[in-house]
N, CA, C and O atoms as a GROMACS GRO file, in nm:
protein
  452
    1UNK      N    1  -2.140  -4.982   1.650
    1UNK     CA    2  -2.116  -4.871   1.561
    1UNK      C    3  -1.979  -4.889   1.494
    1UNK      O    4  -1.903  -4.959   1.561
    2UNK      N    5  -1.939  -4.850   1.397
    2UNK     CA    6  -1.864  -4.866   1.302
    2UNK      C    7  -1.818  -4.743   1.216
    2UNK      O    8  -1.927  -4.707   1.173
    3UNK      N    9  -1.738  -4.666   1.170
    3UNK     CA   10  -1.710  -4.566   1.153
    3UNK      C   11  -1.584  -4.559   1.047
    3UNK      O   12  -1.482  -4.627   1.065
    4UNK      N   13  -1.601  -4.463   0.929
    4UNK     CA   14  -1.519  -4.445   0.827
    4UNK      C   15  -1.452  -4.322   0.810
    4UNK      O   16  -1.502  -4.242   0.888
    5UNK      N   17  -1.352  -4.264   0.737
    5UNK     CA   18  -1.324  -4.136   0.695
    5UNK      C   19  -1.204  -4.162   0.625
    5UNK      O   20  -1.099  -4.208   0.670
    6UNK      N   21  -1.241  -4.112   0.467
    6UNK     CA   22  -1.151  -4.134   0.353
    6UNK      C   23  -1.117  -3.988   0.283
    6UNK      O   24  -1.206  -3.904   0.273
    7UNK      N   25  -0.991  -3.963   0.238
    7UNK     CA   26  -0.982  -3.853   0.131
    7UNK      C   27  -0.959  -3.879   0.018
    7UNK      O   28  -0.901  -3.984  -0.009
    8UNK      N   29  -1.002  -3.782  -0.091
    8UNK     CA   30  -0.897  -3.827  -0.220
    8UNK      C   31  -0.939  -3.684  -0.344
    8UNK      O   32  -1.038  -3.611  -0.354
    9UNK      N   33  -0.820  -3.695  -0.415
    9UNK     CA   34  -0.811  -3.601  -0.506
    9UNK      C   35  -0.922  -3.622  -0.643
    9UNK      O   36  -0.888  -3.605  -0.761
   10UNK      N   37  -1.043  -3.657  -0.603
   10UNK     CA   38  -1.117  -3.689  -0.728
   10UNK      C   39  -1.293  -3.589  -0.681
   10UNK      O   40  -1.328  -3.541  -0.574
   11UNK      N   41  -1.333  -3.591  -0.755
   11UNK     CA   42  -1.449  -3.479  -0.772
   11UNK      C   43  -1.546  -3.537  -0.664
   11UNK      O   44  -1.513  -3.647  -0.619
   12UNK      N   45  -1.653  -3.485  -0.618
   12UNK     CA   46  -1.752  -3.499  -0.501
   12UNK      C   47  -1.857  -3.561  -0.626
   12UNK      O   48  -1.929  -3.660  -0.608
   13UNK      N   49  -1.854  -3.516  -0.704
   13UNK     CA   50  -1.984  -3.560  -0.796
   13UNK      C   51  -2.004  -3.720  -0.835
   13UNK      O   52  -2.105  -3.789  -0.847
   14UNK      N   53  -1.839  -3.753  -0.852
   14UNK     CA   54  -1.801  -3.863  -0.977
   14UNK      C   55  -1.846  -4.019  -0.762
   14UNK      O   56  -1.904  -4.125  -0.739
   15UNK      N   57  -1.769  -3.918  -0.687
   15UNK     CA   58  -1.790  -3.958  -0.547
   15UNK      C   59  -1.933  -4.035  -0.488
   15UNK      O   60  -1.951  -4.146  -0.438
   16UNK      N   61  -2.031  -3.915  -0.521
   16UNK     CA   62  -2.163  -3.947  -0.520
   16UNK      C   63  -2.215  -4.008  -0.586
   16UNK      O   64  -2.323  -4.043  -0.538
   17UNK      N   65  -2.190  -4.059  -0.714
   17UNK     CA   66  -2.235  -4.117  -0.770
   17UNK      C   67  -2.200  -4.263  -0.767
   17UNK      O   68  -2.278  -4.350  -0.728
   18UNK      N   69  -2.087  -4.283  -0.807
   18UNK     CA   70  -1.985  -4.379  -0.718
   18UNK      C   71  -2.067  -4.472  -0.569
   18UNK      O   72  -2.077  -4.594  -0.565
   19UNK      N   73  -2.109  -4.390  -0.473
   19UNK     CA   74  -2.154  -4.473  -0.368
   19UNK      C   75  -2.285  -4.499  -0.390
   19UNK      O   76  -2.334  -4.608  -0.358
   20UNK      N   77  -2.357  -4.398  -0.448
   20UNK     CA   78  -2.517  -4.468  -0.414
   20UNK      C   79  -2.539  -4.576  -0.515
   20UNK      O   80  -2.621  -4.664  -0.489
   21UNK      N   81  -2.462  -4.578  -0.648
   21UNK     CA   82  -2.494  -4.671  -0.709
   21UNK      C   83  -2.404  -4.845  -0.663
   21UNK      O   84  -2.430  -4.959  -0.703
   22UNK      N   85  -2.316  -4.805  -0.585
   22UNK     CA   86  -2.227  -4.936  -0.507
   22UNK      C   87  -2.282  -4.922  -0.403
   22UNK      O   88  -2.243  -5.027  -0.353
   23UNK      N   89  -2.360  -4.863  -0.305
   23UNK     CA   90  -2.417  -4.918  -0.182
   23UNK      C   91  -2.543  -4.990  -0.233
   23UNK      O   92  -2.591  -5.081  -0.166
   24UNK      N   93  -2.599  -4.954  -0.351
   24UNK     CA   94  -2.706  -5.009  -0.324
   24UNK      C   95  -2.721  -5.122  -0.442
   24UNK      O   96  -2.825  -5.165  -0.492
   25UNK      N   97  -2.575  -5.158  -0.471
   25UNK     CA   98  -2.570  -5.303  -0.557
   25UNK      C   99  -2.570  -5.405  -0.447
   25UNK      O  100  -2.591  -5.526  -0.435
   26UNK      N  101  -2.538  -5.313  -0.377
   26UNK     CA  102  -2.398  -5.442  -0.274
   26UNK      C  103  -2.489  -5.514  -0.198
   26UNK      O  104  -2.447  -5.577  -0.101
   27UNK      N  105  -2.622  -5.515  -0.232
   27UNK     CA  106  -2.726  -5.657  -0.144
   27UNK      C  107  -2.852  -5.592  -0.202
   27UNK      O  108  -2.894  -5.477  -0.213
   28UNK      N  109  -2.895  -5.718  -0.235
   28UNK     CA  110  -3.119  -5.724  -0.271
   28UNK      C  111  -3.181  -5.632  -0.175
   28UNK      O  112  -3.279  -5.565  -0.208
   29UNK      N  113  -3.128  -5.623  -0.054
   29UNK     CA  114  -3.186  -5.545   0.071
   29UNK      C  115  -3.164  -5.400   0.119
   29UNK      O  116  -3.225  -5.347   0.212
   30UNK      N  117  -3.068  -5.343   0.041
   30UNK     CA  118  -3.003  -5.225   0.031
   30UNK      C  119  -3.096  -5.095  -0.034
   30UNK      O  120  -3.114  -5.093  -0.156
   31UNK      N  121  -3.146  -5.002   0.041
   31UNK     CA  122  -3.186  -4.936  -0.029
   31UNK      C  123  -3.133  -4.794   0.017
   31UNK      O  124  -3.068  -4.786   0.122
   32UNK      N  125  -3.161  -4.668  -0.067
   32UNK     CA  126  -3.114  -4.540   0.005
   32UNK      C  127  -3.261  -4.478   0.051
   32UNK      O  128  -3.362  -4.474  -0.020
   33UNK      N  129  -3.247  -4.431   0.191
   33UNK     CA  130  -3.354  -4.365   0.235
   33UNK      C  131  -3.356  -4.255   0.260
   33UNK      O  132  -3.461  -4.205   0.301
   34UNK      N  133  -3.243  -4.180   0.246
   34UNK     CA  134  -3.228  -4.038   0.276
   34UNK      C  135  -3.133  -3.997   0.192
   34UNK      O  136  -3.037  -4.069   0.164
   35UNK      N  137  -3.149  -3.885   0.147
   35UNK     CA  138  -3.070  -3.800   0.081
   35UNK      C  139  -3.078  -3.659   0.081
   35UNK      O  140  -3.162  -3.600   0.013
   36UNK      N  141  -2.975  -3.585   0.174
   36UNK     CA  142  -2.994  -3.417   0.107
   36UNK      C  143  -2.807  -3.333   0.056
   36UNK      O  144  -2.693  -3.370   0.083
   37UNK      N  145  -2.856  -3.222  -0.016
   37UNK     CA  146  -2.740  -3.171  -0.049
   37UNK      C  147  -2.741  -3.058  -0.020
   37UNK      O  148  -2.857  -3.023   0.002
   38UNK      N  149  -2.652  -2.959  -0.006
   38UNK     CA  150  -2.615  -2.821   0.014
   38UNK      C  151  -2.502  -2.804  -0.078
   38UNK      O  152  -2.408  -2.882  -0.096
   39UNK      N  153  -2.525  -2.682  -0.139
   39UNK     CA  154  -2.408  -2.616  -0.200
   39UNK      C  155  -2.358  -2.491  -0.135
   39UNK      O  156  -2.443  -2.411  -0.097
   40UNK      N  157  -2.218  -2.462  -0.115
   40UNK     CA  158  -2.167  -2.314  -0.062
   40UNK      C  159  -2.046  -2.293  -0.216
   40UNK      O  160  -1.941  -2.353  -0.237
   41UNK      N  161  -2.098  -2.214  -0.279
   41UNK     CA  162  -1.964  -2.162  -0.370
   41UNK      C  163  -1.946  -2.317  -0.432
   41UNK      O  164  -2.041  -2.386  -0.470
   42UNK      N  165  -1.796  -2.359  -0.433
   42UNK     CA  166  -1.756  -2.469  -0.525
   42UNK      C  167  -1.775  -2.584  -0.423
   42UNK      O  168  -1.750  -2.698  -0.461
   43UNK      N  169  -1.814  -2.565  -0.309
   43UNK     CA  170  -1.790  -2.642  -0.179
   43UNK      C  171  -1.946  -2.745  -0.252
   43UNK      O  172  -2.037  -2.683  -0.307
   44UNK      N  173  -1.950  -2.849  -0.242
   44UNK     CA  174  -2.112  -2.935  -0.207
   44UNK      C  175  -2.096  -3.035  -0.045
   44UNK      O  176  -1.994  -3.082   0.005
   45UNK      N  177  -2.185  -3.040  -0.014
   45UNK     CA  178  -2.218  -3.157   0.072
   45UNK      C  179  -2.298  -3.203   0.071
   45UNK      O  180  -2.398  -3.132   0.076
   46UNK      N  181  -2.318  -3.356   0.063
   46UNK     CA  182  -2.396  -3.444   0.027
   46UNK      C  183  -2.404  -3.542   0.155
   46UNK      O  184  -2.307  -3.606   0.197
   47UNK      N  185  -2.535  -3.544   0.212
   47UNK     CA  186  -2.575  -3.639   0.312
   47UNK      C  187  -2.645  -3.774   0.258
   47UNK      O  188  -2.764  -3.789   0.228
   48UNK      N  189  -2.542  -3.868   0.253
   48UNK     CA  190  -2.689  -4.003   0.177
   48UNK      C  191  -2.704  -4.111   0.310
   48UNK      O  192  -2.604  -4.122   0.380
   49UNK      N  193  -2.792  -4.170   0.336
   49UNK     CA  194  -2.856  -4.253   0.459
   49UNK      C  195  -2.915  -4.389   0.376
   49UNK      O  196  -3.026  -4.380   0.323
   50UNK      N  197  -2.833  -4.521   0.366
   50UNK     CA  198  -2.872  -4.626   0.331
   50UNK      C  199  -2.920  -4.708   0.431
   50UNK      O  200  -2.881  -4.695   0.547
   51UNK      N  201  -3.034  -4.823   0.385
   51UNK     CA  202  -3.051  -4.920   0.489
   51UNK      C  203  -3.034  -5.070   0.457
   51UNK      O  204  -2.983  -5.064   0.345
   52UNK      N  205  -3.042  -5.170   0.479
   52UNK     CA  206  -2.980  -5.276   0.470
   52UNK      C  207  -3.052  -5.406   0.571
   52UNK      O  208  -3.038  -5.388   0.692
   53UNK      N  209  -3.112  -5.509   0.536
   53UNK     CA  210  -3.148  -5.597   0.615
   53UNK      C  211  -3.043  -5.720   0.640
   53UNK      O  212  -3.017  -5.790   0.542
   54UNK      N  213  -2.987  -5.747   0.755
   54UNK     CA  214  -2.877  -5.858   0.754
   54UNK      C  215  -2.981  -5.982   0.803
   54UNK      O  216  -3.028  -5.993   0.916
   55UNK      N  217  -3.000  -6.057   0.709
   55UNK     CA  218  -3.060  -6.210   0.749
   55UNK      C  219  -3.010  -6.297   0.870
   55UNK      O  220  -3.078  -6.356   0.954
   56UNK      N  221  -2.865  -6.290   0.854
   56UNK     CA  222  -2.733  -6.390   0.956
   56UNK      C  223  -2.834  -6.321   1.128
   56UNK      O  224  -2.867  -6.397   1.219
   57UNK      N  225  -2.857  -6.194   1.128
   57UNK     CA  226  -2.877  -6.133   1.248
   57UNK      C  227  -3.015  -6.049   1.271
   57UNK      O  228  -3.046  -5.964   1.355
   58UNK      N  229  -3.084  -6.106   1.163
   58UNK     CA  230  -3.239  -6.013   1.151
   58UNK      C  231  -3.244  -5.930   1.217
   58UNK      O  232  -3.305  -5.916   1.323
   59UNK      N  233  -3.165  -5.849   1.151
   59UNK     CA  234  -3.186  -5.667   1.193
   59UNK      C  235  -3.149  -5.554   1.075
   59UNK      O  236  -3.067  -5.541   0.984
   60UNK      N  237  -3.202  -5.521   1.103
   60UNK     CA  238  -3.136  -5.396   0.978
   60UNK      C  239  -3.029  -5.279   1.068
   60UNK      O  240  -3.027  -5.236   1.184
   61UNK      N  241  -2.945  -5.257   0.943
   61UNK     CA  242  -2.841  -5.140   0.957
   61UNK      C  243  -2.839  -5.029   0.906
   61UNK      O  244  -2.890  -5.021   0.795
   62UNK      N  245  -2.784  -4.915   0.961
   62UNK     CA  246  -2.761  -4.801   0.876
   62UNK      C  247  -2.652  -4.745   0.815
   62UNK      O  248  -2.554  -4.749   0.890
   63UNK      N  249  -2.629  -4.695   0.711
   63UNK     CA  250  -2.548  -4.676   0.679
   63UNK      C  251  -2.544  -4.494   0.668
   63UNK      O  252  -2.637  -4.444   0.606
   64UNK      N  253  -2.467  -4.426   0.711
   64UNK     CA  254  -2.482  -4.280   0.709
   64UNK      C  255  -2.347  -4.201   0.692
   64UNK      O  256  -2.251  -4.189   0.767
   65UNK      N  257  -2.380  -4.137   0.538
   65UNK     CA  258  -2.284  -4.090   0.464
   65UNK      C  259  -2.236  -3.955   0.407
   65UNK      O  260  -2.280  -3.911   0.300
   66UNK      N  261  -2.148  -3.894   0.480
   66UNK     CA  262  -2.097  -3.735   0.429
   66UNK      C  263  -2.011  -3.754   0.365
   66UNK      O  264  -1.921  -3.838   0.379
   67UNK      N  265  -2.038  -3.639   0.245
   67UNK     CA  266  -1.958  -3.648   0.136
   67UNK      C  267  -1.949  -3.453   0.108
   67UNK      O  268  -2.034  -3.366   0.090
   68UNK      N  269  -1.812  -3.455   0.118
   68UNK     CA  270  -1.738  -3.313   0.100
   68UNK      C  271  -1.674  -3.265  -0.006
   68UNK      O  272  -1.555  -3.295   0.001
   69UNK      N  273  -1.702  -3.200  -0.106
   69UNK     CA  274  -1.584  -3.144  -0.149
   69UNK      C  275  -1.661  -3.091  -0.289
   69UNK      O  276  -1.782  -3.083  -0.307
   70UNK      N  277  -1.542  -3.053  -0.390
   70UNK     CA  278  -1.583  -2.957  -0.521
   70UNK      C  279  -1.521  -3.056  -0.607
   70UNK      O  280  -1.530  -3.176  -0.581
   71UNK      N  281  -1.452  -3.008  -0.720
   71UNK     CA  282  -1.487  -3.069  -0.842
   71UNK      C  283  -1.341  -3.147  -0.834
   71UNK      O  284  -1.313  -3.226  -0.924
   72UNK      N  285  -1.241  -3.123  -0.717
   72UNK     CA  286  -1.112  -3.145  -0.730
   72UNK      C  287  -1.036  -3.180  -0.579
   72UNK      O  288  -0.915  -3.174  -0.558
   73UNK      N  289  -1.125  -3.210  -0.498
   73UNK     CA  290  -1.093  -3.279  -0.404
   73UNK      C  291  -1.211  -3.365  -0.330
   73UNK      O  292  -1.326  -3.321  -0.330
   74UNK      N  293  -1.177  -3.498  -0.262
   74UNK     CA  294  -1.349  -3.504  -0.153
   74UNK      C  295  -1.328  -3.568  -0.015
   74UNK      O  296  -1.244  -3.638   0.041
   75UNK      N  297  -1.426  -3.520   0.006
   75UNK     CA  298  -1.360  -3.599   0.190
   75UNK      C  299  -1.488  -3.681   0.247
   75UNK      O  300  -1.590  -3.617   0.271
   76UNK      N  301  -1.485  -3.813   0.268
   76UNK     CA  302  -1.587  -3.938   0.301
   76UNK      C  303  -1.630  -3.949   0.441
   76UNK      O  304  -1.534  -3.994   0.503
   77UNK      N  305  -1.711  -3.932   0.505
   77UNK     CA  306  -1.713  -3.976   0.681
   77UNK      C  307  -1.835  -4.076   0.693
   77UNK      O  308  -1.943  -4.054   0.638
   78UNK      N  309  -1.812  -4.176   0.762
   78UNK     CA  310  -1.978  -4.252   0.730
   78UNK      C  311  -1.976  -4.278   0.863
   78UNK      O  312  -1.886  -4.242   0.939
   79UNK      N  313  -2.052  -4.325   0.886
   79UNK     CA  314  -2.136  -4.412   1.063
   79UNK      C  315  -2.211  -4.507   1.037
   79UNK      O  316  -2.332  -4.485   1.028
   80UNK      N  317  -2.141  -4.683   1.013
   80UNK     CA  318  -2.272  -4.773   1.058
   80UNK      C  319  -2.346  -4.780   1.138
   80UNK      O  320  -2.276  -4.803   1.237
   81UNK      N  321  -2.458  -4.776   1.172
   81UNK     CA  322  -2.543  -4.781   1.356
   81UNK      C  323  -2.651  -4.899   1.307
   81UNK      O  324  -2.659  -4.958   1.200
   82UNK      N  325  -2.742  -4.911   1.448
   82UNK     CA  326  -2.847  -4.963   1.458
   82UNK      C  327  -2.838  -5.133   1.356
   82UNK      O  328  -2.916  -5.176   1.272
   83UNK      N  329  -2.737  -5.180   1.399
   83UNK     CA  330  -2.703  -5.315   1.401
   83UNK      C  331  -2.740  -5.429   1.503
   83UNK      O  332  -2.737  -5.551   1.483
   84UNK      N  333  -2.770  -5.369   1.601
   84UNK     CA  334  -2.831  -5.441   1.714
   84UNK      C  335  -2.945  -5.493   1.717
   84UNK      O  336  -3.045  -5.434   1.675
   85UNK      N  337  -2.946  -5.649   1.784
   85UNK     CA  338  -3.122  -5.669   1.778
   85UNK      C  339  -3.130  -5.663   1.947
   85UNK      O  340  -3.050  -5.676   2.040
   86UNK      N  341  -3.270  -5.636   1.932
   86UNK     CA  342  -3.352  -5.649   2.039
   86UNK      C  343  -3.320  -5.543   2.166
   86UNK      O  344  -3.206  -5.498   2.160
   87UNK      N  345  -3.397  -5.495   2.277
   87UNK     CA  346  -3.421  -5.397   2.332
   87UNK      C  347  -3.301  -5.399   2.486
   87UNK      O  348  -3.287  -5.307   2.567
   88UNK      N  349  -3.234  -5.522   2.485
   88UNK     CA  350  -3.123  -5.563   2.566
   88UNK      C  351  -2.980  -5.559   2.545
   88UNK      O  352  -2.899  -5.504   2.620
   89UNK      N  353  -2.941  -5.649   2.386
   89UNK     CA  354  -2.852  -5.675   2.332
   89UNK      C  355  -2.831  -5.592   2.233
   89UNK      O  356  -2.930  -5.562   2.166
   90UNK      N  357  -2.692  -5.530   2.196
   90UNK     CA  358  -2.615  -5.412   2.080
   90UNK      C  359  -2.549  -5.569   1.992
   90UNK      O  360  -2.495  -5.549   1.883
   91UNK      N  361  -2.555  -5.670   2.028
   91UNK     CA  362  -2.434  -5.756   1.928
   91UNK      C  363  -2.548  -5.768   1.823
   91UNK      O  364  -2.670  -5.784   1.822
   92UNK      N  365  -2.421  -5.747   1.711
   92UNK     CA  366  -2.507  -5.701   1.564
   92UNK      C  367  -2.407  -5.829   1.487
   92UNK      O  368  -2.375  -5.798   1.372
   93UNK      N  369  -2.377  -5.904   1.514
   93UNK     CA  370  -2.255  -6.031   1.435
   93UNK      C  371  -2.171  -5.938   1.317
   93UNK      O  372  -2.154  -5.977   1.201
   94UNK      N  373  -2.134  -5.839   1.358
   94UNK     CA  374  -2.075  -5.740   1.224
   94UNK      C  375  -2.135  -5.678   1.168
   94UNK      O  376  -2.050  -5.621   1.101
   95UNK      N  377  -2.265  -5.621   1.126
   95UNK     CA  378  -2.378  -5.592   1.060
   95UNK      C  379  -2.334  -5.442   1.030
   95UNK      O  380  -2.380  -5.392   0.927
   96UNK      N  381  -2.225  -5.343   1.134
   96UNK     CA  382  -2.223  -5.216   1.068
   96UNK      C  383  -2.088  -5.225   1.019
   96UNK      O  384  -2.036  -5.145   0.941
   97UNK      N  385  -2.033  -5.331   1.072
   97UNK     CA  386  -1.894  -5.318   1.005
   97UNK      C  387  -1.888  -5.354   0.860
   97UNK      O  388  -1.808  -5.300   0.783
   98UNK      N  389  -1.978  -5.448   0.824
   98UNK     CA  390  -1.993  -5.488   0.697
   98UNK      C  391  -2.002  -5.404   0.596
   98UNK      O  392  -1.921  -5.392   0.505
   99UNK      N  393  -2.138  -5.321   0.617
   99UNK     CA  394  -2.192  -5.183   0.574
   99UNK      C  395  -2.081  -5.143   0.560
   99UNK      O  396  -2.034  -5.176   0.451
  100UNK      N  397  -1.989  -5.061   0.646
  100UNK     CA  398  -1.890  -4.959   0.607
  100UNK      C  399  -1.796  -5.053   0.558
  100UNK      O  400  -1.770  -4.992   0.454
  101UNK      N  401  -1.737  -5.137   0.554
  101UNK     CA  402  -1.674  -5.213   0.448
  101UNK      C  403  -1.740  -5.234   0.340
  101UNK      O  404  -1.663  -5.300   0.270
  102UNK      N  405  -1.867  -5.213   0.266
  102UNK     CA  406  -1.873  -5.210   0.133
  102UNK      C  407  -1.863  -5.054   0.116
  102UNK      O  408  -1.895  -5.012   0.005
  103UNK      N  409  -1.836  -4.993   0.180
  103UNK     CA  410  -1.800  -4.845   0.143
  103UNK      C  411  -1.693  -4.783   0.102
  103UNK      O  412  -1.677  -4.696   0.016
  104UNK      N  413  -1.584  -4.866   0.209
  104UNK     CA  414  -1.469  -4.821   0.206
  104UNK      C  415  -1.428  -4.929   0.064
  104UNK      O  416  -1.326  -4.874   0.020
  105UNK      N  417  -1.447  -5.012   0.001
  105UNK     CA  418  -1.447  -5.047  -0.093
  105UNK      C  419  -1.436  -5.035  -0.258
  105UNK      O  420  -1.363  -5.076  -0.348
  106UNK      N  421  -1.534  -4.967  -0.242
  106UNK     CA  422  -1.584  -4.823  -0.339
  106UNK      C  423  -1.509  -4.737  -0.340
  106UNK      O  424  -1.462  -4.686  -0.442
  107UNK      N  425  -1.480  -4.701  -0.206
  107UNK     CA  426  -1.376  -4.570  -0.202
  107UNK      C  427  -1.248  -4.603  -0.233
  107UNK      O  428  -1.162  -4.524  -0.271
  108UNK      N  429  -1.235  -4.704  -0.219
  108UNK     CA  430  -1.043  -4.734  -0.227
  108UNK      C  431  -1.061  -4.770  -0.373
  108UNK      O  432  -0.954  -4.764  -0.433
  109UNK      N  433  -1.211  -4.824  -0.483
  109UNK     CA  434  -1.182  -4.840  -0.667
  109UNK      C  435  -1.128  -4.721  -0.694
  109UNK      O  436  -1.037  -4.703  -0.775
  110UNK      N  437  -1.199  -4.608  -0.606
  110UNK     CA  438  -1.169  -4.447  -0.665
  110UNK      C  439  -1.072  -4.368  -0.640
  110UNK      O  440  -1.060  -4.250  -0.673
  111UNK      N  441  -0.956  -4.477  -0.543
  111UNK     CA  442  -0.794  -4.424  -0.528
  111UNK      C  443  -0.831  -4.323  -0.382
  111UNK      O  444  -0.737  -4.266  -0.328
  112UNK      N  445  -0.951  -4.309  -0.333
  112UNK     CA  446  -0.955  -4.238  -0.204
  112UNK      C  447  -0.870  -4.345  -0.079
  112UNK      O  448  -0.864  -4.467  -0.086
  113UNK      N  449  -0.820  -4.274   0.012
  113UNK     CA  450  -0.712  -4.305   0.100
  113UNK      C  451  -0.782  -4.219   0.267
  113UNK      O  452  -0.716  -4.224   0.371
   0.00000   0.00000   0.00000
């Protein structure tokens, strides 16, 4: 497991848009499988759930992504998981760290910290 959490003074919208279209450049194998949102007042939250096949380790990963905020602040939390092969072994050769490194990626073009 692998784990992120970024802030930054830029909109939740420009945010969301921002990751699903860079998570799911960032490999042929990348797709988004989940997505929901809630609005409270100016507040949104945005849940997006990518998946990812790593060849090096034939397994797939997850990528799982909260996204906080209104038009003038946002706050990032993600969780790589399920990098592991087989019903014994968790070693994933990097497989969620990768994932959240093309995240935090994205997040640091958009000046989030």
């Amino acid at each position: 497991m692998a784990d992120l959490s970024m802030r930054g003074e830029i909109g939740a919208g420009t945010v969301i848009t921002a990751v699903e279209n860079g998570i799911r450049d960032s490999g042929m194998s990348c797709e988004l499988v989940g997505r929901s949102s809630r609005s409270v007042g100016e507040m949104s939250v945005t849940m997006l759930v990518f998946e990812k096949y790593y060849m090096r380790a034939s397994n797939r990963a997850s990528l799982s992504v909260l996204i906080c905020g209104d038009d003038r602040q946002t706050t990032v939390d993600a969780v790589g998981a399920g990098g592991g092969q087989g019903a014994l072994f968790s070693f994933s050769w990097g497989a969620e760290e990768d994932f959240v490194d093309s995240l935090r990626e994205i997040l640091v073009r958009l000046g989030m910290r």
